[in-house]
MARFI-507338 format. One line per field, with one value per atom (N, C-alpha, C, CB): residue number from 0; chain; atom name; z, y, x. Coordinates in steps of 0.001 Angstrom, whole numbers, plus 500000, padded with zeros to 6 digits. Glycine has a CB too. Layout:
BEGIN
pos (NUM_...)
unit (A_...)
site (CA_...)
Z (Z_...)
Y (Y_...)
X (X_...)
This chain:
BEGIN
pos (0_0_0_0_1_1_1_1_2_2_2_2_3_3_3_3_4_4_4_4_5_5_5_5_6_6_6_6_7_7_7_7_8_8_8_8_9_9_9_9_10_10_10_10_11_11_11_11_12_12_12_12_13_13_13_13_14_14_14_14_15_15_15_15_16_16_16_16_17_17_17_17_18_18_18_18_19_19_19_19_20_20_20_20_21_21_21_21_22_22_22_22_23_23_23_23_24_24_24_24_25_25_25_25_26_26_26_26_27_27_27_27_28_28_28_28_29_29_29_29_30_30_30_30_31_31_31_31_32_32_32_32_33_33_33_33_34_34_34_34_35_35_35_35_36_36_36_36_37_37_37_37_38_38_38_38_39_39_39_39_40_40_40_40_41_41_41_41_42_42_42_42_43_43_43_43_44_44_44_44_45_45_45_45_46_46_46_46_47_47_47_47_48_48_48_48_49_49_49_49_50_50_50_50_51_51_51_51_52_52_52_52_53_53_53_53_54_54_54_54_55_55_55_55_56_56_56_56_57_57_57_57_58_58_58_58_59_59_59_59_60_60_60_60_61_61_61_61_62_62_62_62_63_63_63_63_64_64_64_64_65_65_65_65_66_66_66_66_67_67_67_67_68_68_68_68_69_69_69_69_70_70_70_70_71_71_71_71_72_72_72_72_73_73_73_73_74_74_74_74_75_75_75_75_76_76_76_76_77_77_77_77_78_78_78_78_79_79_79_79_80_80_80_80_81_81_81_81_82_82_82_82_83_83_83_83_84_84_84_84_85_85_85_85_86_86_86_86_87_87_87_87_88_88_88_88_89_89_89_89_90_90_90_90_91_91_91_91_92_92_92_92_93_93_93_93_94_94_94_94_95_95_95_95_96_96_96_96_97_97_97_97_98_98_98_98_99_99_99_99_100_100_100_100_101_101_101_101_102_102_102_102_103_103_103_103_104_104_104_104_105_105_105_105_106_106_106_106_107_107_107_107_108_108_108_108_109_109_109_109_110_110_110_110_111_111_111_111_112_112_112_112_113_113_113_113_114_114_114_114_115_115_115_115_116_116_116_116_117_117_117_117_118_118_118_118_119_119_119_119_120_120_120_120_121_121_121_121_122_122_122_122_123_123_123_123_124_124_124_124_125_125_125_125_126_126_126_126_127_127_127_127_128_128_128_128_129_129_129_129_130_130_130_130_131_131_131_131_132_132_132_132_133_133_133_133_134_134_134_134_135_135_135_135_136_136_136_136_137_137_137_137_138_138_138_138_139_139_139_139_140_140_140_140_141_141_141_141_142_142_142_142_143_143_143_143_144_144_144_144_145_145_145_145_146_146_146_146_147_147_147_147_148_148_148_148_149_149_149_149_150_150_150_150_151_151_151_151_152_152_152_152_153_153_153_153_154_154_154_154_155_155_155_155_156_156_156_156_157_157_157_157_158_158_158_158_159_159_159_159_160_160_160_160_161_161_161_161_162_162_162_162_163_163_163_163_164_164_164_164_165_165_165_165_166_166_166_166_167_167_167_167_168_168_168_168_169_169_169_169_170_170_170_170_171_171_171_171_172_172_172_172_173_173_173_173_174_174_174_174_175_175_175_175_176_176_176_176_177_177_177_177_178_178_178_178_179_179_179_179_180_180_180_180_181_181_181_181_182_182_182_182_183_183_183_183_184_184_184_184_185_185_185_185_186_186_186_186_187_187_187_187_188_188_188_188_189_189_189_189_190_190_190_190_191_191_191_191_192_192_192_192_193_193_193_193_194_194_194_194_195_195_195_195_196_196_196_196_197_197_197_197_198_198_198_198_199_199_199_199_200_200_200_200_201_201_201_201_202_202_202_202_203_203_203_203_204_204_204_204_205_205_205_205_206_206_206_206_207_207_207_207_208_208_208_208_209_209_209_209_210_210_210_210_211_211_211_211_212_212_212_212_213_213_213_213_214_214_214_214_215_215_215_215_216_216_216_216_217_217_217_217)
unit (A_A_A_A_A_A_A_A_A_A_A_A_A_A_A_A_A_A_A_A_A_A_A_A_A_A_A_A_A_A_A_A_A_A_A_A_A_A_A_A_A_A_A_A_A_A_A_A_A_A_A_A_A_A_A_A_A_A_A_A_A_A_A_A_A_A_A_A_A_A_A_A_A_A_A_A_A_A_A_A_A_A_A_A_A_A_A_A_A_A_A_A_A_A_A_A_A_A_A_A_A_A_A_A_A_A_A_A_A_A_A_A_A_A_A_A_A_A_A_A_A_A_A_A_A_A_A_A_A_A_A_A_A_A_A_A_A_A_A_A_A_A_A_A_A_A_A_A_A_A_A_A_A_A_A_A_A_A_A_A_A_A_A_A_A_A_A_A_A_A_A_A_A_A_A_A_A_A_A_A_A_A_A_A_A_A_A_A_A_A_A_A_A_A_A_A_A_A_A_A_A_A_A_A_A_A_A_A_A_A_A_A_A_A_A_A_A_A_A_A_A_A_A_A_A_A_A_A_A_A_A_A_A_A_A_A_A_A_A_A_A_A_A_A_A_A_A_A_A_A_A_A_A_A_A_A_A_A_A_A_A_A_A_A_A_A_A_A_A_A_A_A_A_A_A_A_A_A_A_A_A_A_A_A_A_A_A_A_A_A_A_A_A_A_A_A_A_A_A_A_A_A_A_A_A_A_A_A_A_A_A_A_A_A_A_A_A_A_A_A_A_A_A_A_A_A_A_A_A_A_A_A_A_A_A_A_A_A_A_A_A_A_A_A_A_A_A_A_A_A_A_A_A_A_A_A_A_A_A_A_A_A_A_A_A_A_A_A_A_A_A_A_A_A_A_A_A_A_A_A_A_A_A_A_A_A_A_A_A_A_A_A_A_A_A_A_A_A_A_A_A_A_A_A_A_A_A_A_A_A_A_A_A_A_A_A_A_A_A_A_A_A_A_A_A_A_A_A_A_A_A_A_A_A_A_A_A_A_A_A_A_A_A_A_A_A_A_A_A_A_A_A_A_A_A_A_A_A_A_A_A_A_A_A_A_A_A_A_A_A_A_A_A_A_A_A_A_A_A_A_A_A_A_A_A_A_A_A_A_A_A_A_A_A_A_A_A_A_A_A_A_A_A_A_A_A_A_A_A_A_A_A_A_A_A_A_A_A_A_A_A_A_A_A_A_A_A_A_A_A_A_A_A_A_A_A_A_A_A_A_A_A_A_A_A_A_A_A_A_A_A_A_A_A_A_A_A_A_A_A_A_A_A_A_A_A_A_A_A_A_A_A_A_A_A_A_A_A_A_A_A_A_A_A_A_A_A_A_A_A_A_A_A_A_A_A_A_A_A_A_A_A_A_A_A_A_A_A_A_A_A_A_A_A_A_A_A_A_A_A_A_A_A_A_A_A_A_A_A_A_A_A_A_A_A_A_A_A_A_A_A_A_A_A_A_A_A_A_A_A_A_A_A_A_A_A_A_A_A_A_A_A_A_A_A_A_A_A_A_A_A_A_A_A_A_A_A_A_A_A_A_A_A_A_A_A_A_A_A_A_A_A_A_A_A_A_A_A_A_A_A_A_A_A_A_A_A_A_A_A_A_A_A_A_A_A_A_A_A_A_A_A_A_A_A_A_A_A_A_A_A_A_A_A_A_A_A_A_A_A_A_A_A_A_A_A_A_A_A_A_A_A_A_A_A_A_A_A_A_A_A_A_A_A_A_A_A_A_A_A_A_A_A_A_A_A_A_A_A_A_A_A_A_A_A_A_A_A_A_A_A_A_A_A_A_A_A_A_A_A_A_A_A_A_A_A_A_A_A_A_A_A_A_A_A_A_A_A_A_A_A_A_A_A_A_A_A_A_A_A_A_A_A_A_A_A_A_A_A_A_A_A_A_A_A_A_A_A_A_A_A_A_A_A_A_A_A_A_A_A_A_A_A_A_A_A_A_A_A_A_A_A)
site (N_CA_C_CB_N_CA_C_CB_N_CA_C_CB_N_CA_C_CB_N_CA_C_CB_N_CA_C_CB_N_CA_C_CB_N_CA_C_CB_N_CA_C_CB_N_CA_C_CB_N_CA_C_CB_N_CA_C_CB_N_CA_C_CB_N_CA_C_CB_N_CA_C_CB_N_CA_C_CB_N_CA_C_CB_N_CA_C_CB_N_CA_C_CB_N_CA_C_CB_N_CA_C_CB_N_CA_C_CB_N_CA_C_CB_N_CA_C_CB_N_CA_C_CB_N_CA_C_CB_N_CA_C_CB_N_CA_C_CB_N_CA_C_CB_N_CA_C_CB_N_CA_C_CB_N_CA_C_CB_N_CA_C_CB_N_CA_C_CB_N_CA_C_CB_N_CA_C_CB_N_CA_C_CB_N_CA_C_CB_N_CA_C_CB_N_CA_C_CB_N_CA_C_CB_N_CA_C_CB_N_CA_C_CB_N_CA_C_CB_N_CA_C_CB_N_CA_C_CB_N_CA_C_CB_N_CA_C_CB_N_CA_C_CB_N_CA_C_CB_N_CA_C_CB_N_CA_C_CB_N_CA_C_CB_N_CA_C_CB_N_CA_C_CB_N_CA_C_CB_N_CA_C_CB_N_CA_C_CB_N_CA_C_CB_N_CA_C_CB_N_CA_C_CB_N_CA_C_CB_N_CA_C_CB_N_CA_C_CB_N_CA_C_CB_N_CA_C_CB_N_CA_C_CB_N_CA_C_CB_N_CA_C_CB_N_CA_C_CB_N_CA_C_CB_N_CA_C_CB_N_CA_C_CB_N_CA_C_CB_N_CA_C_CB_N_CA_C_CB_N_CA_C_CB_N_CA_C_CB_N_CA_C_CB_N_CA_C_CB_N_CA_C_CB_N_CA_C_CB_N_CA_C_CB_N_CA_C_CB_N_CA_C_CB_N_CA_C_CB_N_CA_C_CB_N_CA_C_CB_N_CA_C_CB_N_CA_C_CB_N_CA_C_CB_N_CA_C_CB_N_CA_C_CB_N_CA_C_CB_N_CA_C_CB_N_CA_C_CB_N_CA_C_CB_N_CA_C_CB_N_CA_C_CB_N_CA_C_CB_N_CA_C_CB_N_CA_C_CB_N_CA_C_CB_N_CA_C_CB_N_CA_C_CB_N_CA_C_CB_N_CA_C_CB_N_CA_C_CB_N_CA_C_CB_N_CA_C_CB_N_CA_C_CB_N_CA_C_CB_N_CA_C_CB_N_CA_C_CB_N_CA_C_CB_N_CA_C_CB_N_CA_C_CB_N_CA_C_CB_N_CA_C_CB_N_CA_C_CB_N_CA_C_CB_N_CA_C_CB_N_CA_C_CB_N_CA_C_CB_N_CA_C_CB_N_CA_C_CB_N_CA_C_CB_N_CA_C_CB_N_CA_C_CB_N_CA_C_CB_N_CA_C_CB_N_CA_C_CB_N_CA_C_CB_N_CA_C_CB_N_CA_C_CB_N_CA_C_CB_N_CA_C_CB_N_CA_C_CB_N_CA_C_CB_N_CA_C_CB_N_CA_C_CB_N_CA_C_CB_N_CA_C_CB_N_CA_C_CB_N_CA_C_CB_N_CA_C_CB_N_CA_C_CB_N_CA_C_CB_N_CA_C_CB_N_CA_C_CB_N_CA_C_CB_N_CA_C_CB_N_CA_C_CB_N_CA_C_CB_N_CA_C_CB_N_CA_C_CB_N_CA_C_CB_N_CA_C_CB_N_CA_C_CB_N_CA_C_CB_N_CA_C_CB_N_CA_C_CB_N_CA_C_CB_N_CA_C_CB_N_CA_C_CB_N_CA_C_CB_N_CA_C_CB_N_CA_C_CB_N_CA_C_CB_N_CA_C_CB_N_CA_C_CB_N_CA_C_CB_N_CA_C_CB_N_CA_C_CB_N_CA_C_CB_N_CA_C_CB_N_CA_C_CB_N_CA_C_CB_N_CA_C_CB_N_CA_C_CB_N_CA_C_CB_N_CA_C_CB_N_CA_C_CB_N_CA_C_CB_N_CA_C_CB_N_CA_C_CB_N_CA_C_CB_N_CA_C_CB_N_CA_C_CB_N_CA_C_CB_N_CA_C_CB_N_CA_C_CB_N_CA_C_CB_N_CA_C_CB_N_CA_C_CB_N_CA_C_CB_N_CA_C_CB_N_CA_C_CB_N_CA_C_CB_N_CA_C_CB_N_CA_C_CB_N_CA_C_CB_N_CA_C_CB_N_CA_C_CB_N_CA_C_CB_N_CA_C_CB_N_CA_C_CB_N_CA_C_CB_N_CA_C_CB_N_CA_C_CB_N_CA_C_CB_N_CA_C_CB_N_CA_C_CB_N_CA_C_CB_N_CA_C_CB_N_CA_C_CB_N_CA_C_CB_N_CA_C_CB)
Z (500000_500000_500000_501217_500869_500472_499505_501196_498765_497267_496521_496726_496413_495489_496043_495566_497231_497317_497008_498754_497375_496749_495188_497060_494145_493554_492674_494470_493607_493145_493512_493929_494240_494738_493581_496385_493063_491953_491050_491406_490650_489803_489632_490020_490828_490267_490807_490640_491586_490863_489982_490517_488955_487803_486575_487381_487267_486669_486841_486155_488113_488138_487855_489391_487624_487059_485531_487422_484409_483301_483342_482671_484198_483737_483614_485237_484854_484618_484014_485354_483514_482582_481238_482541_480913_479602_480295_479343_480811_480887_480623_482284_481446_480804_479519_480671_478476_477425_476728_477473_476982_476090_476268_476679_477630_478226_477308_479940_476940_475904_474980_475711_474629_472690_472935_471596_473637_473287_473192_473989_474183_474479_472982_475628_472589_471706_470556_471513_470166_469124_468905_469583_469999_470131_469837_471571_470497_469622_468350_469857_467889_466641_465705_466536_466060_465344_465260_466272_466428_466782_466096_467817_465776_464758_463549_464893_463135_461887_461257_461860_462514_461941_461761_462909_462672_462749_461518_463463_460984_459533_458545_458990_458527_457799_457483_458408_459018_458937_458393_460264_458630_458291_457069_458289_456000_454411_453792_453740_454314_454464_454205_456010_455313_455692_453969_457192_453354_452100_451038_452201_450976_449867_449379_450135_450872_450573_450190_452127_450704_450695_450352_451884_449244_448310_449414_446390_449888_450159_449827_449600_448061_447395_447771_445896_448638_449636_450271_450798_451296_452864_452999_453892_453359_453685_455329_452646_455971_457500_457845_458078_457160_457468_458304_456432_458392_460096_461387_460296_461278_462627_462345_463217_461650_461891_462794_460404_463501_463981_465072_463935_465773_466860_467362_465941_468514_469159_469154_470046_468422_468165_468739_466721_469644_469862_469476_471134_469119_467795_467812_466161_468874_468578_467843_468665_467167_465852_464827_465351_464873_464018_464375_463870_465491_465857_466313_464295_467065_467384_469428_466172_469361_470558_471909_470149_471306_472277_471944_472435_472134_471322_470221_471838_469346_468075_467174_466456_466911_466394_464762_466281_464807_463080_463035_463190_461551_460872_459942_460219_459729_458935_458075_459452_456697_455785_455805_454177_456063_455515_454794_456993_454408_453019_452818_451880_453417_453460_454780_452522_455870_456914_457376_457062_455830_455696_455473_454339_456520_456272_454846_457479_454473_452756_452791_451087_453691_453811_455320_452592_455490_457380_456883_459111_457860_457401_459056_456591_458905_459751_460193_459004_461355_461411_462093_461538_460974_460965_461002_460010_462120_462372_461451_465169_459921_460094_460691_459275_461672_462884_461947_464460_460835_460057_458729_459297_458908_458172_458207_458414_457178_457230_458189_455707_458515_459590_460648_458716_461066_461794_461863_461810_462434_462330_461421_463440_460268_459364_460010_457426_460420_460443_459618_461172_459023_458147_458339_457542_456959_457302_455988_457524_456041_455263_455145_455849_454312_454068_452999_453484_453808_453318_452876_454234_451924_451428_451815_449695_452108_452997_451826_453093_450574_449548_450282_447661_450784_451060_450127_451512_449531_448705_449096_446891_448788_449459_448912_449787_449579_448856_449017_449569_449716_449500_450643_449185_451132_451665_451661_451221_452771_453049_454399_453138_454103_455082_455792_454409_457500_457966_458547_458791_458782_459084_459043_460808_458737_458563_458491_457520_459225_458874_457674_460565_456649_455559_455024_454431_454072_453467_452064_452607_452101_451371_449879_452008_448443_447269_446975_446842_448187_448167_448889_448941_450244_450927_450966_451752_450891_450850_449846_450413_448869_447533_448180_446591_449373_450207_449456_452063_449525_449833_448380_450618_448462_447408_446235_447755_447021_446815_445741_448447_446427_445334_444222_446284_444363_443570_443536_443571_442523_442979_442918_442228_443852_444339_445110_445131_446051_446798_446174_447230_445338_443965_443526_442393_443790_443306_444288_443339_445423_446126_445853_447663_445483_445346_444301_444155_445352_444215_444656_442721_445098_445878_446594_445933_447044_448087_448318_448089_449471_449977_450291_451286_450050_450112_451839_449022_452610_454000_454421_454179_454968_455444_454581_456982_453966_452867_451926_452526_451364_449863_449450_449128_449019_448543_447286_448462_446669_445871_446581_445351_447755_448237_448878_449836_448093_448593_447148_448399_447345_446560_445764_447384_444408_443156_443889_441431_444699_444848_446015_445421_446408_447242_446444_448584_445036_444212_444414_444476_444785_444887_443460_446391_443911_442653_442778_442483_444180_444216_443911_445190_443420_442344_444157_440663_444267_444861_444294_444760_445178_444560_444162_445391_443037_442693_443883_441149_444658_445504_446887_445104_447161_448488_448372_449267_449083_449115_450503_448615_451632_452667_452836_453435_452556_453236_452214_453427_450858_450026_450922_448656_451339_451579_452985_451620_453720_454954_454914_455847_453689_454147_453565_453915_452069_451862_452865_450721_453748_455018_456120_455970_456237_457188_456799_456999_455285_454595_454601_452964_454440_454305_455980_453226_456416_458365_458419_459530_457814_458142_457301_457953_456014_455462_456504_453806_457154_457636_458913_457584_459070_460433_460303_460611_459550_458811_458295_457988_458154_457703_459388_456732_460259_461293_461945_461883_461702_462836_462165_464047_460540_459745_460521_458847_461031_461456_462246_462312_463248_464001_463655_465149_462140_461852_461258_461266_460658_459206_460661_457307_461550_462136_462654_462931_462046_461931_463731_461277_463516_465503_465238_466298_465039_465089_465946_463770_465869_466418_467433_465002_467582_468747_469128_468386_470173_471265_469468_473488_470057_469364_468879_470463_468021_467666_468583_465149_468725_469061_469265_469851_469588_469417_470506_469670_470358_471315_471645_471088_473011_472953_472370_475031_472872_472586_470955_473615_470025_468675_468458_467716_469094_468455_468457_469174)
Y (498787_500000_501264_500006_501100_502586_502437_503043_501609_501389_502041_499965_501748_502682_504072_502113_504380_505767_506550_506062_506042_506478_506944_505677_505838_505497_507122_504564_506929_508053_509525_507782_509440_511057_511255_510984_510570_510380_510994_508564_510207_510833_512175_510520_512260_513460_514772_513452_514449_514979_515845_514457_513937_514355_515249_513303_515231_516375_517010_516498_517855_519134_519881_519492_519414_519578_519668_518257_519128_518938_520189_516995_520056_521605_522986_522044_522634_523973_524460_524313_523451_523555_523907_522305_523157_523237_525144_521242_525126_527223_527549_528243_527190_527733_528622_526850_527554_527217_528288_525880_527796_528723_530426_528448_529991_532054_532675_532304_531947_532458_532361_531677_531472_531327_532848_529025_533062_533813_535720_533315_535746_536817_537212_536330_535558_535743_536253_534639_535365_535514_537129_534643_537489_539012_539714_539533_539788_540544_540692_540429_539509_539122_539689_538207_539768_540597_542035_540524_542596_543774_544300_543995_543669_544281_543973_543196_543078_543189_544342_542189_544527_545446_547107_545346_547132_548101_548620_547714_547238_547800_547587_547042_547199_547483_549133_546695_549033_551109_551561_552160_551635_552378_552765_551533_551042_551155_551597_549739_551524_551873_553494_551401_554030_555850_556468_556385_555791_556614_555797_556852_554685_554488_555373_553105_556048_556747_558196_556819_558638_559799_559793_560369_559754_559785_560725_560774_559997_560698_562164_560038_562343_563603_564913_563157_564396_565519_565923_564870_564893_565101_564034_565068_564147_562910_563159_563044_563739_563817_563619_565319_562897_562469_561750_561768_560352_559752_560649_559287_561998_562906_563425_563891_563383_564375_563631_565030_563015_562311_562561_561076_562219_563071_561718_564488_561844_561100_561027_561204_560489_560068_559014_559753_559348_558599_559304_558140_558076_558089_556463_558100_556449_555442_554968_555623_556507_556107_555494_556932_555312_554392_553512_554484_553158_551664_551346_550549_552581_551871_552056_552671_550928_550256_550994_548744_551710_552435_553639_551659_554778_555706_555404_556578_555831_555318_556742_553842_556473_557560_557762_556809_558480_559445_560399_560738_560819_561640_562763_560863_563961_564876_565128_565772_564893_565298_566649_564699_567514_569100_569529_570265_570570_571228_572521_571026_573352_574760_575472_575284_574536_574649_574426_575448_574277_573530_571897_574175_571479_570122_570014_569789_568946_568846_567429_568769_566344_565645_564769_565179_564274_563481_561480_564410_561123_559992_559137_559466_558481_558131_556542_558403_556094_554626_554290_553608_553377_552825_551646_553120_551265_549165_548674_548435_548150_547716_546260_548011_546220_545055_543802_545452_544333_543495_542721_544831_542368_541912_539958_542534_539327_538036_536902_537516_537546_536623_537612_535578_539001_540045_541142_540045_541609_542658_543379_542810_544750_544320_545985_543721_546132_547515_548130_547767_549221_549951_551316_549918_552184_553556_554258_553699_555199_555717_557074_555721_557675_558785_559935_558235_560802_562064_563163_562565_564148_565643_566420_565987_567298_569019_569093_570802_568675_568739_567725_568248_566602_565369_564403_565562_564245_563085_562221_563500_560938_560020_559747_558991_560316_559911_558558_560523_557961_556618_555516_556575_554148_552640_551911_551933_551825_550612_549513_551009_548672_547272_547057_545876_546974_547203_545317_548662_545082_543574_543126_543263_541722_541417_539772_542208_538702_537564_537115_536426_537819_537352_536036_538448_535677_534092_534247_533232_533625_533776_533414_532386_533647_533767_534098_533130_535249_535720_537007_534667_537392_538089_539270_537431_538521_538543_539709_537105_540165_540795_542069_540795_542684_543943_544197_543823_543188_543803_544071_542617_544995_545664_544642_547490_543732_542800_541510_542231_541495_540172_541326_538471_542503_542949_544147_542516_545236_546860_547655_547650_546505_547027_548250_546074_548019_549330_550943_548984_550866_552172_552766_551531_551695_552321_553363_550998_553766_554527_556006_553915_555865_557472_558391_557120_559789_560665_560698_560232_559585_560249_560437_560113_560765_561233_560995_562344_561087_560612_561817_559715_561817_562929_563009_562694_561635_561524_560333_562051_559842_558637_558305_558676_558909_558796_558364_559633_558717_558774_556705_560170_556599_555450_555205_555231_555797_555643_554744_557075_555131_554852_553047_556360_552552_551180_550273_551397_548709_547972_547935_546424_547621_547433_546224_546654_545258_544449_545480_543030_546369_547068_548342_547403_548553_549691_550683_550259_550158_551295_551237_550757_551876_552023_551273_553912_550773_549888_547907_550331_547702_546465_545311_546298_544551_543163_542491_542423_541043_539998_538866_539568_538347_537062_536141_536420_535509_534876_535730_534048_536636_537667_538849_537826_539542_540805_541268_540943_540476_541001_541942_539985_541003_542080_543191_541458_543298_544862_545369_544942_545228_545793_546667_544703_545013_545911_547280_544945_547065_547961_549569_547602_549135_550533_551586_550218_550311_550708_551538_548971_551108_551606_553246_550468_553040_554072_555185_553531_555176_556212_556606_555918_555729_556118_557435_554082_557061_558004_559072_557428_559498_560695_560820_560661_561054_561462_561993_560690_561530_561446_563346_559596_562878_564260_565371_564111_564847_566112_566621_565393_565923_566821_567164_566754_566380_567266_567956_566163_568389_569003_570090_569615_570716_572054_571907_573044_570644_570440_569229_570257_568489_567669_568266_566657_569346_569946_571712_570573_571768_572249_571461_572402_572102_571369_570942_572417_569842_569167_569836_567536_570786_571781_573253_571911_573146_574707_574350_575271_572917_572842_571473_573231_570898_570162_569000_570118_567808_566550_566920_565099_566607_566800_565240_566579_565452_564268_564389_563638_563644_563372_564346_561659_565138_566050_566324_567034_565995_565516_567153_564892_568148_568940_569366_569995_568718_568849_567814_568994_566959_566020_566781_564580)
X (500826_500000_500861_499065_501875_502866_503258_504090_503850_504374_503551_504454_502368_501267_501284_499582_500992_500955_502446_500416_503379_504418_504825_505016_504483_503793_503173_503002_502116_501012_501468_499503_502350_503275_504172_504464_504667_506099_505136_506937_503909_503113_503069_502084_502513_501857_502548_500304_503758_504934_505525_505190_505522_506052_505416_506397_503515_503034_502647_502635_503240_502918_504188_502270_505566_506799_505986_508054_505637_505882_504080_506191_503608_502427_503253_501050_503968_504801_505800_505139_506559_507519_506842_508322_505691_504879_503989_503410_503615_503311_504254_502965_505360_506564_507077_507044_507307_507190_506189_506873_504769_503797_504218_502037_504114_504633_505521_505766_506645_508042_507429_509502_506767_506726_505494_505672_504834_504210_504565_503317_505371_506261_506866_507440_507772_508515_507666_509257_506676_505653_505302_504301_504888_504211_505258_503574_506681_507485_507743_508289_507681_507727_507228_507400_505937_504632_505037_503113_505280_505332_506030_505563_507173_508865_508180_510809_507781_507187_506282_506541_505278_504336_504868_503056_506096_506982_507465_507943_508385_508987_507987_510374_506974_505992_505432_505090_505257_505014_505854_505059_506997_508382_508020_509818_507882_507946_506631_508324_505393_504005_504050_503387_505048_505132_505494_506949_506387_507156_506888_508844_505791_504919_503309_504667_503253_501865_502712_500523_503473_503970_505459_503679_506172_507649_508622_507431_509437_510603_510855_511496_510703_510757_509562_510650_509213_507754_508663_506253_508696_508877_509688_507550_510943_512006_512257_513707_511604_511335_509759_511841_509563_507942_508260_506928_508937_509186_509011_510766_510039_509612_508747_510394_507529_506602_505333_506134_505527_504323_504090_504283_502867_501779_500959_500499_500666_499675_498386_499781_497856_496096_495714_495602_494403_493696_492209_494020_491656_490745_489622_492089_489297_487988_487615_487098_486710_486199_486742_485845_488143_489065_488958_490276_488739_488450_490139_487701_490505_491661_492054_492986_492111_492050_493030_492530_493508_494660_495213_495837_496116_496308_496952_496807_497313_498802_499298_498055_500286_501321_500404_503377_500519_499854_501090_497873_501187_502221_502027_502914_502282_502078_502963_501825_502659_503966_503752_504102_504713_504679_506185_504375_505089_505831_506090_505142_507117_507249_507013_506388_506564_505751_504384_505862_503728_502135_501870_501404_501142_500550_499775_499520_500541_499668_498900_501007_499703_499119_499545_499109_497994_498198_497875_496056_498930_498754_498097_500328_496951_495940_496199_494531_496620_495636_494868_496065_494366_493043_493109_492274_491830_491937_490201_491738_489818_488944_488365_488764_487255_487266_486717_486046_486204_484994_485999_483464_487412_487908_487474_489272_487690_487017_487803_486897_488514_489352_490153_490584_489451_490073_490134_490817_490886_491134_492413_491095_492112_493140_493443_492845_495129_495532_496047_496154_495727_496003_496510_495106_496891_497382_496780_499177_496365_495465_496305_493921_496353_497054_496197_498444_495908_495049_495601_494275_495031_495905_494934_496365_494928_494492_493435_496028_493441_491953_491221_492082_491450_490827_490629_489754_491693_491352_492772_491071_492613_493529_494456_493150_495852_497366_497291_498875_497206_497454_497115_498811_496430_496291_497075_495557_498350_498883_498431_500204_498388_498008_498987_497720_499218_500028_499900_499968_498862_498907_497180_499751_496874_495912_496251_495336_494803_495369_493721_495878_493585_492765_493385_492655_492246_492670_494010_490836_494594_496107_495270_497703_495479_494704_493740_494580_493037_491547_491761_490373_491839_491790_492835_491652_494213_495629_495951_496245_494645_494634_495064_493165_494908_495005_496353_495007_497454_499052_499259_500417_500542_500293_501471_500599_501780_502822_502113_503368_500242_499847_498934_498524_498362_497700_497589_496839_497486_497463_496350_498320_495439_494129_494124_493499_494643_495096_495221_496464_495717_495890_494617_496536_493736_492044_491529_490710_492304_491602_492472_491460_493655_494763_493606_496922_493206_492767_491559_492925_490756_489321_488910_488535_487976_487252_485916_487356_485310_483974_483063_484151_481953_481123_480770_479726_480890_480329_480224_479130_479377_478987_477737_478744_476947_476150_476509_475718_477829_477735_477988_479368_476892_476745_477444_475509_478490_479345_480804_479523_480657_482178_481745_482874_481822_480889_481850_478421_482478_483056_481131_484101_481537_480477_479280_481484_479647_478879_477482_479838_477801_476951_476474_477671_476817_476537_477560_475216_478328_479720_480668_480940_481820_482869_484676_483028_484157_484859_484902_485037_486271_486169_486200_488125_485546_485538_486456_484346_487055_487833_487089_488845_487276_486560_486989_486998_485482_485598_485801_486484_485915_485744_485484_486770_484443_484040_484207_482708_483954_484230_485612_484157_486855_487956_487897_489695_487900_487436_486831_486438_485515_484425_484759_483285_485633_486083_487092_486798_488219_488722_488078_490088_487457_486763_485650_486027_485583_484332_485291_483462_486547_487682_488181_489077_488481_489171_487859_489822_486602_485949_485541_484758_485683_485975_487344_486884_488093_489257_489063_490690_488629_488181_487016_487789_486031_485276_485831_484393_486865_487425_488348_488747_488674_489365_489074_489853_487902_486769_486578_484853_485908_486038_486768_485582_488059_489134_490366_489881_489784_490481_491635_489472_490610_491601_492828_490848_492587_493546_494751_492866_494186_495223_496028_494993_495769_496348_497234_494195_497487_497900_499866_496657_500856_502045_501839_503629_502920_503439_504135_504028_505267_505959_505459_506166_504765_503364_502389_502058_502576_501560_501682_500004_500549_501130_500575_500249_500851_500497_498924_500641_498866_496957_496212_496497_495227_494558_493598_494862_492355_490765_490537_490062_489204_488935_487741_489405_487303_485653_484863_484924_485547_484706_484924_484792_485485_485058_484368_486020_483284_482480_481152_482459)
């Protein structure tokens, strides 16, 4: 009878050693993982910043950035936004934006606006869409993305700014409409967004504190 209970101590023991060694384990891979992500999505921005906006603008667009927090973007915490300027005038603010309604997530993006309001340019900063369908975002499998440089949205009304399958003027992917759909739903979030806090995005971080969301301009 002690043999067994002995036995049954060794046991279980030996697994509560191998639970904790195995948390262990997950704890790092996950640490590691999340960094992982994090540096990625990093130099993603970096190359994201001087594809919407050419070096030959603003080759200090990296320092021009300011602290936004911004809800209505759907973004979960504050995050760095950037102003290209030019002579001392903001010509164009570059925004991010999280749309939540992507088909497998949440896809983060950077949206980049000009003081007319029409859109320099959509880069995808990370997203986990389906790879030969979804994946169409990067500008690496298709130059979908390019369909948006140059316009603009009348509001939250304008039923133009909608991918074709909803009567819009934007093209869907054969076989997925959701992530299009999501991000054109994201991108006209951030022109609207800009429309109301025009005055204070288009105000250099040079001249004043960081711009950021301000209850009393809602």
């Amino acid at each position: 009878m002690q043999e067994m209970f002995a036995a049954i101590r060794r046991s279980t023991a030996g697994i509560g050693v191998f639970a904790v060694v195995t948390a262990g384990v997950i704890a790092i891979t996950q640490v590691a993982t999340q960094e992982r992500i994090e540096a990625n999505v990093a130099a993603a921005q970096a190359r994201a910043l001087y594809e919407i906006v050419p070096r030959s603008v603003d080759d200090r667009l990296h320092e021009h950035a300011f602290t936004l927090d911004a809800p209505e973007l759907d973004l979960d915490q504050p995050r760095q936004a950037w102003q290209a300027i030019v002579d001392g005038s903001v010509q164009t603010v570059i925004l991010p934006v999280v749309a939540p309604d992507g088909y497998s997530g949440d896809i983060r993006l950077l949206v980049g606006i000009n003081r007319d309001e029409t859109i320099a340019g959509v880069r995808v900063l990370s997203h986990k869409e389906t790879p030969g369908l979804g994946d169409k975002i990067e500008p690496s499998k298709s130059d979908w993305l390019d369909s948006f440089v140059g316009r603009s949205s009348s509001g939250p009304g304008d039923t133009n700014w909608a991918v074709k399958k909803d009567g819009g003027q934007f093209d869907q992917f054969t076989g997925a409409t959701i992530t299009p759909r999501a991000v054109v739903n994201a991108t006209g979030r951030a022109l609207q967004y800009f429309r109301v806090h025009r005055d204070r995005l288009l105000t250099p971080v040079s001249q004043a504190n960081a711009p950021a969301n301000d209850a009393s301009e809602q």
